[in-house]
mmCIF file of the C-alpha atoms, coordinates in Angstrom:
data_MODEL
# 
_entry.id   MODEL 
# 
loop_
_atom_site.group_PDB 
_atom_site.id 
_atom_site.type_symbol 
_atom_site.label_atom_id 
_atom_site.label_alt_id 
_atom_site.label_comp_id 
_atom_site.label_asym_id 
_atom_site.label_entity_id 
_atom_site.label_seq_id 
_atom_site.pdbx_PDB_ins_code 
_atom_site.Cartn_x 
_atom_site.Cartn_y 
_atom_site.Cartn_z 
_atom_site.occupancy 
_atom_site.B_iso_or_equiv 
_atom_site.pdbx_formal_charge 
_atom_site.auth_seq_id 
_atom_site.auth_comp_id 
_atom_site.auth_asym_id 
_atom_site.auth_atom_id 
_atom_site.pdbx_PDB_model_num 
ATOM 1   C CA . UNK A 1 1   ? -53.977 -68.542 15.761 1.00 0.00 ? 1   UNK A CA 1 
ATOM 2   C CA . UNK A 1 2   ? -53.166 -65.629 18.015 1.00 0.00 ? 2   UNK A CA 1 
ATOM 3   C CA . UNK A 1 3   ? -50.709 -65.917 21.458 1.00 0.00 ? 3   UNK A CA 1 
ATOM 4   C CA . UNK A 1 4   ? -51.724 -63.522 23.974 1.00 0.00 ? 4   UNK A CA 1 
ATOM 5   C CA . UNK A 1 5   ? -50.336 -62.789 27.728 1.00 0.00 ? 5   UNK A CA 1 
ATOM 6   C CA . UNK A 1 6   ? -52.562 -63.662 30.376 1.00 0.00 ? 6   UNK A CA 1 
ATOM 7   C CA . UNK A 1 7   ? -51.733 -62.463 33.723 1.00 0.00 ? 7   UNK A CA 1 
ATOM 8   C CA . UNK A 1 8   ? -53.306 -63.574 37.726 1.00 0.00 ? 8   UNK A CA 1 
ATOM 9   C CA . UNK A 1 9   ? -53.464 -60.822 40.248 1.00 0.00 ? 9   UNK A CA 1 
ATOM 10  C CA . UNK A 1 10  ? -54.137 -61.520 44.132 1.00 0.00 ? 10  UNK A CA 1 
ATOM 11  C CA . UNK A 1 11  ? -57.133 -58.687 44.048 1.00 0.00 ? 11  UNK A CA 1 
ATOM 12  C CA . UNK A 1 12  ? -55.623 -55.965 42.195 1.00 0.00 ? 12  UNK A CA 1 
ATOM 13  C CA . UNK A 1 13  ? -57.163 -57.665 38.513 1.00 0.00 ? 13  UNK A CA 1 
ATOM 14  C CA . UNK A 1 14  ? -59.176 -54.652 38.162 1.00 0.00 ? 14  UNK A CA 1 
ATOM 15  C CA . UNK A 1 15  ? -56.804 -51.999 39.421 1.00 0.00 ? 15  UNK A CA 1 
ATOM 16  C CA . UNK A 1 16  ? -53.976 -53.241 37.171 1.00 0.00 ? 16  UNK A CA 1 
ATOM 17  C CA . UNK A 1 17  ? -55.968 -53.322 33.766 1.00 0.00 ? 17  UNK A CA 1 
ATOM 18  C CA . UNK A 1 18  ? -57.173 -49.833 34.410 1.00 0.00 ? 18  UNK A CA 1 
ATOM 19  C CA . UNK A 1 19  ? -53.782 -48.398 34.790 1.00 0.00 ? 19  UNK A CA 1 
ATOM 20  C CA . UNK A 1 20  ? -52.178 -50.442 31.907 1.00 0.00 ? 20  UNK A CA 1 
ATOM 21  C CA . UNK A 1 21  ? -55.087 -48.711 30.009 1.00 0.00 ? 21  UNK A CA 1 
ATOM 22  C CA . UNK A 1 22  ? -54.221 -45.169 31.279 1.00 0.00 ? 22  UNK A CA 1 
ATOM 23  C CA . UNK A 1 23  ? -50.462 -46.438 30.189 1.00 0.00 ? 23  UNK A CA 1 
ATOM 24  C CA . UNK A 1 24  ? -50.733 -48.067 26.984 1.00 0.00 ? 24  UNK A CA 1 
ATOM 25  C CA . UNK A 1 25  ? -54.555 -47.220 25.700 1.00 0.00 ? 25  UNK A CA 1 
ATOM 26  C CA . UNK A 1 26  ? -57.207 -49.495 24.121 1.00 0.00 ? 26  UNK A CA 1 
ATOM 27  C CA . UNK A 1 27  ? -60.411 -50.658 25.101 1.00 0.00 ? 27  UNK A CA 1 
ATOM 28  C CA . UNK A 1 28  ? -61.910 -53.623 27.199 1.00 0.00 ? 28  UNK A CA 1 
ATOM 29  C CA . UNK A 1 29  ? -63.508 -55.638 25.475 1.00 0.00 ? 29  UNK A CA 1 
ATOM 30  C CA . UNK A 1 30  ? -66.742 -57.005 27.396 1.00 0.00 ? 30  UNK A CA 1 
ATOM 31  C CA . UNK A 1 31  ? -66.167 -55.133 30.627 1.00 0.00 ? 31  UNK A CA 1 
ATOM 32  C CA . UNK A 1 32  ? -64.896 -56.794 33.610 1.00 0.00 ? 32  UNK A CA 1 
ATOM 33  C CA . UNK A 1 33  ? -66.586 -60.356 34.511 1.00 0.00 ? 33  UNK A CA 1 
ATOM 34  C CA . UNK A 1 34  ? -66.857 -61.403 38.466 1.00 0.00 ? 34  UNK A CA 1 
ATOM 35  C CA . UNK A 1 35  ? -66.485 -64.480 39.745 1.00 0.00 ? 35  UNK A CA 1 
ATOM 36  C CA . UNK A 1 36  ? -70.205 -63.525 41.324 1.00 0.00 ? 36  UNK A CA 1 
ATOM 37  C CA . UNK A 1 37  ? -71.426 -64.302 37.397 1.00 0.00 ? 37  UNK A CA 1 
ATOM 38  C CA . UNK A 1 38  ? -70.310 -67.916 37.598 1.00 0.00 ? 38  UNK A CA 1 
ATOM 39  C CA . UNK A 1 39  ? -73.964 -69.884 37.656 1.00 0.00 ? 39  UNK A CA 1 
ATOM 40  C CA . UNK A 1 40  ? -74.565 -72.443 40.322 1.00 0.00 ? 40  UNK A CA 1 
ATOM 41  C CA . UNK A 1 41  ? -70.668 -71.765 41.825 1.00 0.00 ? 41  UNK A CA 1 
ATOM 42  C CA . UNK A 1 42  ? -70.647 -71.578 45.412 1.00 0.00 ? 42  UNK A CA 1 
ATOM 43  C CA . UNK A 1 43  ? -67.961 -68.959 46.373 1.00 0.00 ? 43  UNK A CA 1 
ATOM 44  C CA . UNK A 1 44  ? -67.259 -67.458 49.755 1.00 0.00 ? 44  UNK A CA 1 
ATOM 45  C CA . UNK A 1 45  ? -68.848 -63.992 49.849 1.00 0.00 ? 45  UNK A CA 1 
ATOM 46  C CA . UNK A 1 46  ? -65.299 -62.522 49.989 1.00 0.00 ? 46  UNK A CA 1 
ATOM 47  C CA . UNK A 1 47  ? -64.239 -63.937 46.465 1.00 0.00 ? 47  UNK A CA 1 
ATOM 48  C CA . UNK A 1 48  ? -67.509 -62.602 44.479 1.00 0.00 ? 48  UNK A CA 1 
ATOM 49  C CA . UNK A 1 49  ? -65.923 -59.225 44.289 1.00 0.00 ? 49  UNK A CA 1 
ATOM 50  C CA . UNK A 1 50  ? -62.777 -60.752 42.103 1.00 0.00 ? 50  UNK A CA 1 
ATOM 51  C CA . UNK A 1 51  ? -62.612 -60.350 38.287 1.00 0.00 ? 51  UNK A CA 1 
ATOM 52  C CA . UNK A 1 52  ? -62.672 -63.878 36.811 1.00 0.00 ? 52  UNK A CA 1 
ATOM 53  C CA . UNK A 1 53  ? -61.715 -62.483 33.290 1.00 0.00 ? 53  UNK A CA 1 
ATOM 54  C CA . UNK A 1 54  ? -60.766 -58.732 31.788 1.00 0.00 ? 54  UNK A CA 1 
ATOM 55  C CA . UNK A 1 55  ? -59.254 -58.333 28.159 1.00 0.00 ? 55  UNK A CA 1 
ATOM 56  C CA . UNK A 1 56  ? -57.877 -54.896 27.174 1.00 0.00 ? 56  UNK A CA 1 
ATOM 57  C CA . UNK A 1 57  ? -57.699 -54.803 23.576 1.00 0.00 ? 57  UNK A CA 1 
ATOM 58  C CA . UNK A 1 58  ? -54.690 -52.312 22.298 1.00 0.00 ? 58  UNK A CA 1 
ATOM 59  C CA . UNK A 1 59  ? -54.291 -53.254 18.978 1.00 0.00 ? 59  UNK A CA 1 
ATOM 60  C CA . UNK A 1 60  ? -55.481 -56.330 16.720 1.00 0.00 ? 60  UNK A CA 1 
ATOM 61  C CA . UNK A 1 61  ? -51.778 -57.906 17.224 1.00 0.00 ? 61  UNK A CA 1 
ATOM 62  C CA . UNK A 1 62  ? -52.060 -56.963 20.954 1.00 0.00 ? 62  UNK A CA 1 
ATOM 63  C CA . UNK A 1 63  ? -54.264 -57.744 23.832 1.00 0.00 ? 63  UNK A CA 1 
ATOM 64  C CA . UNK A 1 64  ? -53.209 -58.312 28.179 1.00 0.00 ? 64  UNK A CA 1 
ATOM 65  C CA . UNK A 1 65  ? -55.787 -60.876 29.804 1.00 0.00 ? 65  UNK A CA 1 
ATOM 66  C CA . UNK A 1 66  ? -56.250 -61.140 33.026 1.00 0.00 ? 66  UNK A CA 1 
ATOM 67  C CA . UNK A 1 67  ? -58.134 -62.457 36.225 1.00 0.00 ? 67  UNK A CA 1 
ATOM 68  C CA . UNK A 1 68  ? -57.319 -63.054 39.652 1.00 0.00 ? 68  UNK A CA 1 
ATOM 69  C CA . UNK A 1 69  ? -57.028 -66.765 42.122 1.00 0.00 ? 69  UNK A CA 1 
ATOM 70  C CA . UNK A 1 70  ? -59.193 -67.496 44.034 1.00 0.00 ? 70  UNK A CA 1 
ATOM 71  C CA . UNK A 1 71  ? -57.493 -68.060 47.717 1.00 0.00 ? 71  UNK A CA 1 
ATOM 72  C CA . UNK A 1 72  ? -61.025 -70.236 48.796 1.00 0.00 ? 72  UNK A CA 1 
ATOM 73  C CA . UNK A 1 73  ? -59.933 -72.454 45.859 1.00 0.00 ? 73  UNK A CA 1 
ATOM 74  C CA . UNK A 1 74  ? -56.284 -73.346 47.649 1.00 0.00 ? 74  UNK A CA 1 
ATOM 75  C CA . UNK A 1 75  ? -54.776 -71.978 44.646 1.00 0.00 ? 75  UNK A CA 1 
ATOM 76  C CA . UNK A 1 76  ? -52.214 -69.531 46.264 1.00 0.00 ? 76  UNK A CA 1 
ATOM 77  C CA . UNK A 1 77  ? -50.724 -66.457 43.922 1.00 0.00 ? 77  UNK A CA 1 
ATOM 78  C CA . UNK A 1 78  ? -46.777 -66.895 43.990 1.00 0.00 ? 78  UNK A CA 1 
ATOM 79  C CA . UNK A 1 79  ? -45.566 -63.832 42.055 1.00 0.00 ? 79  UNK A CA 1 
ATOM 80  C CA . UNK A 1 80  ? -43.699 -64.346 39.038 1.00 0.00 ? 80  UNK A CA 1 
ATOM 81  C CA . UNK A 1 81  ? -45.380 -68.001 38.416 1.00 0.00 ? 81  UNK A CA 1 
ATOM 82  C CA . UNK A 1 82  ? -48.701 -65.550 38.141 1.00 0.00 ? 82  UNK A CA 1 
ATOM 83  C CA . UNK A 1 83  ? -48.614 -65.779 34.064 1.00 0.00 ? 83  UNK A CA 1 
ATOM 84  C CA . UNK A 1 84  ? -49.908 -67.665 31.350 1.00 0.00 ? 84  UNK A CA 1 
ATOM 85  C CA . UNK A 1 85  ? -49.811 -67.852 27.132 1.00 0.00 ? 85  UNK A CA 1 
ATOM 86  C CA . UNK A 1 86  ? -53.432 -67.730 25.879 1.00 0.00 ? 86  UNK A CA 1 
ATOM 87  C CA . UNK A 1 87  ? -54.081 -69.070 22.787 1.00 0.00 ? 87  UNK A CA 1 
ATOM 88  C CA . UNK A 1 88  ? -57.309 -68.394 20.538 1.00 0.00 ? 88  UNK A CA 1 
ATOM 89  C CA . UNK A 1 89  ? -57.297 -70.779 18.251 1.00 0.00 ? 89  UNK A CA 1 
ATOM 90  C CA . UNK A 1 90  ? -59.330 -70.932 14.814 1.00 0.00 ? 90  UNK A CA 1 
ATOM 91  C CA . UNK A 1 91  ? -61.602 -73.438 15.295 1.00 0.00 ? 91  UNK A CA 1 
ATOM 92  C CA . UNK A 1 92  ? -62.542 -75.737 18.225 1.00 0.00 ? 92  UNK A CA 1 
ATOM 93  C CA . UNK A 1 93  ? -61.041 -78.491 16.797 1.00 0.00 ? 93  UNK A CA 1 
ATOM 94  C CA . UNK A 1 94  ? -57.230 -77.246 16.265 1.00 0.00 ? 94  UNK A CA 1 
ATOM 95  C CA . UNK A 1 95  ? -57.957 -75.645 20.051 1.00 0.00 ? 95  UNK A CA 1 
ATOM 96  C CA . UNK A 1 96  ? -58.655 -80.134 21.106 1.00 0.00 ? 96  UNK A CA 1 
ATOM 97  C CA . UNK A 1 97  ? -55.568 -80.986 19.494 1.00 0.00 ? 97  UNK A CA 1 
ATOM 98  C CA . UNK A 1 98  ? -53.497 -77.898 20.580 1.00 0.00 ? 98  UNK A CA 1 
ATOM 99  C CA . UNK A 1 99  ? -54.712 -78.941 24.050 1.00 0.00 ? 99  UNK A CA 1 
ATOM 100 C CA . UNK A 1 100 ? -53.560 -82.457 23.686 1.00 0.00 ? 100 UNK A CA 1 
ATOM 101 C CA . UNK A 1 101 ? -50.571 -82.283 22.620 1.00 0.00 ? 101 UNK A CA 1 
ATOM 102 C CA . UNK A 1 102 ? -48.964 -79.070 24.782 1.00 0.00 ? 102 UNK A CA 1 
ATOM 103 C CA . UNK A 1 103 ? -51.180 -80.681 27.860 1.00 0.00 ? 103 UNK A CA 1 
ATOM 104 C CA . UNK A 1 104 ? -49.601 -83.698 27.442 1.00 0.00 ? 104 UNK A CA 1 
ATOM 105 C CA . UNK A 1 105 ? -47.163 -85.128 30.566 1.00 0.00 ? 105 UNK A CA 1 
ATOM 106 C CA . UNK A 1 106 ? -48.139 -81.981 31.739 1.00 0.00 ? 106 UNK A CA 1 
ATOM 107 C CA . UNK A 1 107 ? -50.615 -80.948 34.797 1.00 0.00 ? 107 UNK A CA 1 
ATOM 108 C CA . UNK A 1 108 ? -54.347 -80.054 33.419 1.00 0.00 ? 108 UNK A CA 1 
ATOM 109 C CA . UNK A 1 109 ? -56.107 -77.583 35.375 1.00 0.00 ? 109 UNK A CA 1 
ATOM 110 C CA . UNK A 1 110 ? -59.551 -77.767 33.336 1.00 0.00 ? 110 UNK A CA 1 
ATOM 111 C CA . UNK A 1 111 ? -59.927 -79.601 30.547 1.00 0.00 ? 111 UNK A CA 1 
ATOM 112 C CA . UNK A 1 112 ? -60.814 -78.291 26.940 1.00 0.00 ? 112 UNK A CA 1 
ATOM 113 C CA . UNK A 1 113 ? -64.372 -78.264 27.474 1.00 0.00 ? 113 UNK A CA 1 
ATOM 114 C CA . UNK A 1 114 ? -67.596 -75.919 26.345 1.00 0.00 ? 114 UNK A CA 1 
ATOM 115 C CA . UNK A 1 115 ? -68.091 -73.173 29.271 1.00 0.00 ? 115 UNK A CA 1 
ATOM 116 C CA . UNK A 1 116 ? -71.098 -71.007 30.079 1.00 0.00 ? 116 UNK A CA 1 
ATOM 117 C CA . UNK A 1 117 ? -69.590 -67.837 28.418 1.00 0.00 ? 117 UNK A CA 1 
ATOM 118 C CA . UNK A 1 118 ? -69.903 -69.414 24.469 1.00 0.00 ? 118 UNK A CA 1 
ATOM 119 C CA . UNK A 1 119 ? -66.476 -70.833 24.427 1.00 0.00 ? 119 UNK A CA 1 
ATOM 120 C CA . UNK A 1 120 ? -64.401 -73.951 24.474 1.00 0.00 ? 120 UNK A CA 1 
ATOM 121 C CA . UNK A 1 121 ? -61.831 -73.062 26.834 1.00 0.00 ? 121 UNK A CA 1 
ATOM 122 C CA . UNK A 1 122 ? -58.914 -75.145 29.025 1.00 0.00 ? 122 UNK A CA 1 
ATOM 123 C CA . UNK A 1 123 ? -56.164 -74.163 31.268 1.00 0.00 ? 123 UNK A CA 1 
ATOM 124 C CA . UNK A 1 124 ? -52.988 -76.963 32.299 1.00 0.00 ? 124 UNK A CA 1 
ATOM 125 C CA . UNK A 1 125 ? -49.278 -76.614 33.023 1.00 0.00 ? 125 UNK A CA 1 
ATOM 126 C CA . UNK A 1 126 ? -46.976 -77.940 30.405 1.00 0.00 ? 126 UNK A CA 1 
ATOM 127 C CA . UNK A 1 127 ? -44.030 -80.245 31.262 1.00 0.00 ? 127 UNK A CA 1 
ATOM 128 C CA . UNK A 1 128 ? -41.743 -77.477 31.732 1.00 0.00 ? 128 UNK A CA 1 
ATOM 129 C CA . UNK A 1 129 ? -44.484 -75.749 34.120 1.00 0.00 ? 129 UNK A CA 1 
ATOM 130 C CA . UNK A 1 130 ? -45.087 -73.066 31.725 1.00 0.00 ? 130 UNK A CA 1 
ATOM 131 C CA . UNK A 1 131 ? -49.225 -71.756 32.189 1.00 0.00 ? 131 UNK A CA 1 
ATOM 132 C CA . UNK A 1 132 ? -51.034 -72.513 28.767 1.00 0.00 ? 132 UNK A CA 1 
ATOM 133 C CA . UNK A 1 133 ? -54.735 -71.239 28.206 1.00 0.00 ? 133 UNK A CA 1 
ATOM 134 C CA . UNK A 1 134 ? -57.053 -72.609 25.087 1.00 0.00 ? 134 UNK A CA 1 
ATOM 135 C CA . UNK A 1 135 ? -59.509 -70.421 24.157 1.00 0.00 ? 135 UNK A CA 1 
ATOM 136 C CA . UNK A 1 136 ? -62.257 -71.308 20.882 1.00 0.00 ? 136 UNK A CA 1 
ATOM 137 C CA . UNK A 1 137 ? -64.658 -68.599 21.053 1.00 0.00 ? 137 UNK A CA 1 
ATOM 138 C CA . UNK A 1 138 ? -67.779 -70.262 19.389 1.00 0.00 ? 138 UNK A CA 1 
ATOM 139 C CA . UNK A 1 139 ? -69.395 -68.559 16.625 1.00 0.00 ? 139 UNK A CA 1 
ATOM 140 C CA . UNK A 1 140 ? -73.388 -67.945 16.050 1.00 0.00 ? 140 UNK A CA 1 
ATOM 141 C CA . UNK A 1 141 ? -74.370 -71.117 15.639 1.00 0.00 ? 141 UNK A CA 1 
ATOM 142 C CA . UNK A 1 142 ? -71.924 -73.279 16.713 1.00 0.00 ? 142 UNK A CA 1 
ATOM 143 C CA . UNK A 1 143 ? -72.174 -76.195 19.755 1.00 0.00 ? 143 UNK A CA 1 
# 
């Protein structure tokens, strides 16, 4: 299992992964994804243009996620509650119980669930209001 720092931006997603690159090097892995990819979503023209997921791989014990809200969602961006801890976990199983138990008397966001981009994936607020992400990227193959 691997703990990475996911960060939310109000617009500047793409404009703060670039310079972190020019800063600390790496490469992104998979480009920039909009939230104009998400099928059958319907989002106000003036959201499409925001990244719904960037990873800038700088090492393999080092990677900075990040995305940015959605305002058309009513999920405002308060800086400094902007972050979250990403886990990838090693199977999709250990990322189910993970998700239980840190989810649990907590506030669930989206549950642990099998997503259009080949992963199991779930985001919640623990009971200390601390931003958790599960991530189980599936594997040729795997359901």
């Amino acid at each position: 299992m691997k703990i990475f720092p996911y960060l939310n931006f109000d617009g500047h997603a793409e404009e703060a992964i670039l310079f972190y690159q020019t800063v600390l090097g790496g490469e992104l892995e998979g480009g920039f994804q909009y939230f104009s990819e998400i099928p059958g979503m319907d989002i106000p023209e003036s959201d499409l243009h925001r990244v719904m997921h960037v990873s800038l791989h700088i090492n393999q014990q080092f990677k900075i996620m990040a995305s940015d809200i959605l305002p058309s969602m009513r999920k405002p961006f308060i800086q400094g509650n902007s972050n979250y801890l990403s886990i990838d976990a090693d199977s999709k199983e250990s990322g189910s119980e993970i998700f239980e138990k840190l989810s649990a008397g907590g506030n669930v966001e989206m549950d642990y669930q099998k997503t259009f981009w080949g992963a199991y994936f779930g985001s919640f607020r623990d009971k200390f209001g601390v931003g958790w992400m599960i991530n189980y990227d599936l594997k040729h193959g795997e359901s």
